[in-house]
C-alpha positions, 0 to 999 in steps of 0.5 A: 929593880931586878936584883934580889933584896938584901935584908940585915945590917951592912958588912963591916967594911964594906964601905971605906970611907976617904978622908981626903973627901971634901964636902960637896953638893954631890946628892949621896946618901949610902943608906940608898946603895943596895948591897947584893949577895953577889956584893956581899960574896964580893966583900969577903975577896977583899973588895970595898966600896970607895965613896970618893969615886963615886962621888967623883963619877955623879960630881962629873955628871950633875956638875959638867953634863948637860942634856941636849934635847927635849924639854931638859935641854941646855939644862944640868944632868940632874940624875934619878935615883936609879941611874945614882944608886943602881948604875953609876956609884956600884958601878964604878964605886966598887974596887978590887982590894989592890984599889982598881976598878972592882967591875970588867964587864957590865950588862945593863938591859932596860927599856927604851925610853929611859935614857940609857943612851943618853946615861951611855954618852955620859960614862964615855966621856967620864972615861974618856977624860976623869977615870984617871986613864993616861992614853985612854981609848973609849969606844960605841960600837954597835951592830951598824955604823948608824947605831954605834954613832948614836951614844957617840953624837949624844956626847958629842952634843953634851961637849959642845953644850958644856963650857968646861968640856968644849974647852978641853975636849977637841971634836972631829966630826969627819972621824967621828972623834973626841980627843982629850989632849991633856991625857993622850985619850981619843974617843970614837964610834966604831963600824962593824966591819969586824977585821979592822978591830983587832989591835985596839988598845981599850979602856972603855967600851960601850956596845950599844943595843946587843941584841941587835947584833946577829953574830958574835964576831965584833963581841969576841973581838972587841970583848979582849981588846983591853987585856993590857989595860990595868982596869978595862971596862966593857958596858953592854947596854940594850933592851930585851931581844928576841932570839936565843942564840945570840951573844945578847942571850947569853949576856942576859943569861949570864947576868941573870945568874948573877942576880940571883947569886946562882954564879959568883962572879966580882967582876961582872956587873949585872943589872936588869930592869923588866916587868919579867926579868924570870922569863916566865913567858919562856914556859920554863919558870914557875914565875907568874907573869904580872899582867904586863897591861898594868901600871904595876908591869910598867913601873916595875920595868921602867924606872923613868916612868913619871920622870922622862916617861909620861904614863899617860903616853904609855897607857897610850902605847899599851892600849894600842898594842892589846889590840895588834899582837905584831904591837903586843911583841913590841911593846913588851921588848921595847917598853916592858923589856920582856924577851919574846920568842919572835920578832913580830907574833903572828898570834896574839896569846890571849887569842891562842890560850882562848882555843885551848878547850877540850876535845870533842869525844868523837873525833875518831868519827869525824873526817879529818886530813893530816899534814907531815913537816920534816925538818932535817934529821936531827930536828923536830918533826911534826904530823897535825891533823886537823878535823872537820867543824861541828855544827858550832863551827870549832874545829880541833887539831891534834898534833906529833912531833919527834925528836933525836932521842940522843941530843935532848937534853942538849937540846933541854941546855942549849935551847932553854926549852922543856922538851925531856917534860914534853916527852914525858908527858907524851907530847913530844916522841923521842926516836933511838938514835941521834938523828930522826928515825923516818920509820919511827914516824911512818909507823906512828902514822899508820897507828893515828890511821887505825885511831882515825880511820877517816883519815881523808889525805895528808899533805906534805912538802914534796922536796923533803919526804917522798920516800916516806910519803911512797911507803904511807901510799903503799899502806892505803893513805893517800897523800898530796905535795903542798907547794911551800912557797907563798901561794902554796902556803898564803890561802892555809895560813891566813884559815888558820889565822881566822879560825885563831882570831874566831877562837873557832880552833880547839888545840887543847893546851899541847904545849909543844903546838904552843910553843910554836905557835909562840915562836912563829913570824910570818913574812908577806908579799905585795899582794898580801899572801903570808907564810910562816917563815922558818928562817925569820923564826929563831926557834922551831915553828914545825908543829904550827907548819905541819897544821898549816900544811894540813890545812892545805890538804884539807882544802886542795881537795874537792867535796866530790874529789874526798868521796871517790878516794875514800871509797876507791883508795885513789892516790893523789899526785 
């Protein structure tokens, strides 16, 4: 479990024990109930935990619920101890001093395969029929349609295998609706189409798998939709994502804050299960990362392991991702609950850190070819050069980029990402301004010139740097358009792919060339060719682009072809 340990004895008071409780086959020991910083702050607001109501919570479930498919199907929901202690009893055990639910909103992120939808489909229908809730309206929703009926036909299936819940819950499956009669309380799976979700009167929400939701849009709509309601529950539960700007990041965020008693806030609930919940793959957190090939990453992740989890399956798994880096990401999102910077790597990060040698002394001797990608002015920019093999067959690349002085440390908030540590250690040039100074960059070019002086051609995108490109030729450098479509970019790529792979690259740690190249998703045709794709990557992939284009250059020029301009000063068009 993620949350930071409590030690010392109990508050008094933090447990108000119910008289009127009477004893049952309800498993609950109180000594097993974990106390955060964020519960103990909770305590002096006048908040307090209520047995009764979490043993009425956990009686529901092992007494009414029954699984329905797999090898615990038709049997009793006989729950672990992470979905008793750490979900179900502090999450609706806990009350406000005026004797209502203490929590509003709950973020619950674990990996798959640990029965989350199924722990999902349960709470539903708790809220649905036994929260104590006259007209209550509980509703899934997710990113699709499809998504948002799976938690919904999980509990459709534990009402038909329940005798006491067929009795006084009706389904209708054309309208993807549960109705209990006795309360005046329905329960539907809700669509996407956002419009149609203003006016719902909610009590209970589950959003099934958040970060799969591209927008905000259906979050804020649904997020009030329980403003009149007297204690509304909203339960986002999903597995890691991979972009940083979407509702789910900044829940996970939020939730992290929580966790680490950094923000106190008693009515939200907060619970991460990962192998990494610090994020130190992010680069920004002095966290080690655990080696995420271990049974200890994987217990640590999974709290199911060894129960609905066969560990054999996922040293299975695991062994089959160390081999794809496209697996390696999935994995880590979907079974160590790691977020990534990508979809889908291109690069393994063992192969990548394996080319981060040193740099040869005489690269100021050798020939090399350069490549420009400019990104909108207020973007980063980036220059790479790329210089000939030695007689080993490594080859070492240098890299720039640049950024608006103005919005860095916005960019340092918004994006996560040291880019004020960056500048200061010189990897990443800050120009005046809160857009890119183009004559910052072309000055800088002819400064590498003087430093490299076989400098041989530069390549760049002919639709977003012709005047700057006109005014480097002007000085002596020669320059070359390299298509940025897929043939253009399909035959560099794939070079720089093999040289990774071959660990015959030498980037020398440049941290901001490893970011990139940490954030790059590729796309692909029929016929195999492969680009990096900068609107399926959701962080900035332009140094890793600008060696792309590098190489190109390097290999749009013939052997014959680079002596006659080195010595005439040809300009290739």
């Amino acid at each position: 479990m993620s949350r930071v340990d409590f030690s010392g004895s109990l508050v008094d008071g933090w447990f108000l024990p119910d008289p009127k409780v009477r004893k049952s086959d309800v498993e609950f020991n109180v000594d097993k109930l974990f106390i955060s910083p964020q519960d103990k702050a909770a305590i002096q607001h006048g908040c307090y935990f209520d047995e009764a109501a979490a043993k009425r919570v956990l009686r529901f479930f092992e007494k009414y619920l029954k699984h329905s498919k797999g090898r615990w199907a038709g049997k009793p929901f006989k729950l672990l101890d992470w979905q008793r202690y750490d979900i179900l009893a502090p999450l609706l055990g806990w009350k406000r001093p005026d004797g209502t639910r203490r929590f509003r909103i709950a973020y619950i992120e674990i990996p798959k395969k640990n029965g989350k939808s199924t722990l999902s489909s349960g709470i539903a229908l708790y809220l649905l029929m036994a929260d104590g809730e006259r007209g209550a309206e509980v509703y899934t929703a997710a990113a699709d349609r499809d998504q948002a009926k799976i938690v919904f036909k999980e509990s459709e299936k534990m009402v038909r295998a329940s005798k006491p819940l067929s009795k006084r819950l009706k389904i209708v499956p054309s309208k993807n609706t549960i109705v209990h009669y006795a309360s005046g309380s329905v329960y539907r799976a809700l669509s996407a189409d956002v419009p149609t979700k203003e006016g719902l009167n909610i009590s209970g929400l589950i959003f099934d798998e958040l970060h799969a939701q591209r927008t905000r849009d259906l979050w804020d709509t649904l997020r009030y939709g329980g403003a009149a309601r007297e204690q509304p529950l909203i339960i986002s539960i999903t597995t890691a994502g991979f972009d940083r700007h979407s509702i789910c990041w900044e829940q996970h965020e939020y939730a992290r804050k929580i966790l680490k008693g950094v923000v106190d806030d008693d009515a939200f609930f907060a619970y991460i299960a990962s192998t990494n919940w610090e994020d130190a793959e992010a680069r920004v957190s002095d966290v080690v990362e655990i080696d995420w090939r271990t049974p200890e990453a994987w217990y640590m992740a999974n709290p199911s392991l060894g129960h609905t989890i066969k560990e054999a399956d996922f040293a299975q798994e695991c062994k089959e991702a160390q081999e794809s880096p496209a697996k390696q990401n999935t994995f880590k999102r979907y079974r160590l609950n790691i977020w990534t910077r990508a979809e889908t790597r291109w690069f393994s990060p063992e192969k990548w850190n394996a080319c981060g040698g040193n740099l040869p002394s005489d690269l100021a001797e050798r020939h090399c070819w350069g490549g420009l990608d400019l990104s909108s002015t207020t973007d980063l920019s980036s220059f790479s050069l790329i210089f000939e093999a030695d007689k080993e067959g490594f080859v070492p690349v240098l890299s720039w980029s640049w950024c608006p002085d103005e919005s860095l440390m916005d960019r340092v908030r918004r994006d996560k990402v040291p880019y004020d540590l960056w500048a200061e250690q010189g990897f990443l040039s800050p120009t005046p301004g809160n857009v890119i100074d183009y004559d910052f960059i072309f000055h800088k070019i002819l400064e590498i010139k003087e430093l490299y002086p076989y400098l041989q051609v530069i390549g760049f995108d002919r639709y977003s740097a012709t005047q700057l490109m006109i005014q480097i030729e002007e000085n002596g450098i020669d320059t070359i358009p390299i298509r940025q479509s897929m043939t253009g970019m399909s035959a560099p790529s794939k070079e720089l792919e093999r040289l990774i792979v071959g660990g015959r690259l030498i980037h020398a740690g440049n941290p901001v060339l490893t970011w990139a190249a940490d954030n790059v998703v590729t796309i692909s045709d029929a016929s195999e060719n492969i680009r990096p794709s900068k609107e399926k990557s959701t962080e900035r992939i332009d140094p890793i682009v600008s060696l792309v284009i590098a190489i190109g250059a390097r290999d749009s020029v013939k052997p014959e072809e680079a002596n006659v301009y080195q010595e005439r000063g040809l300009v290739i068009l």
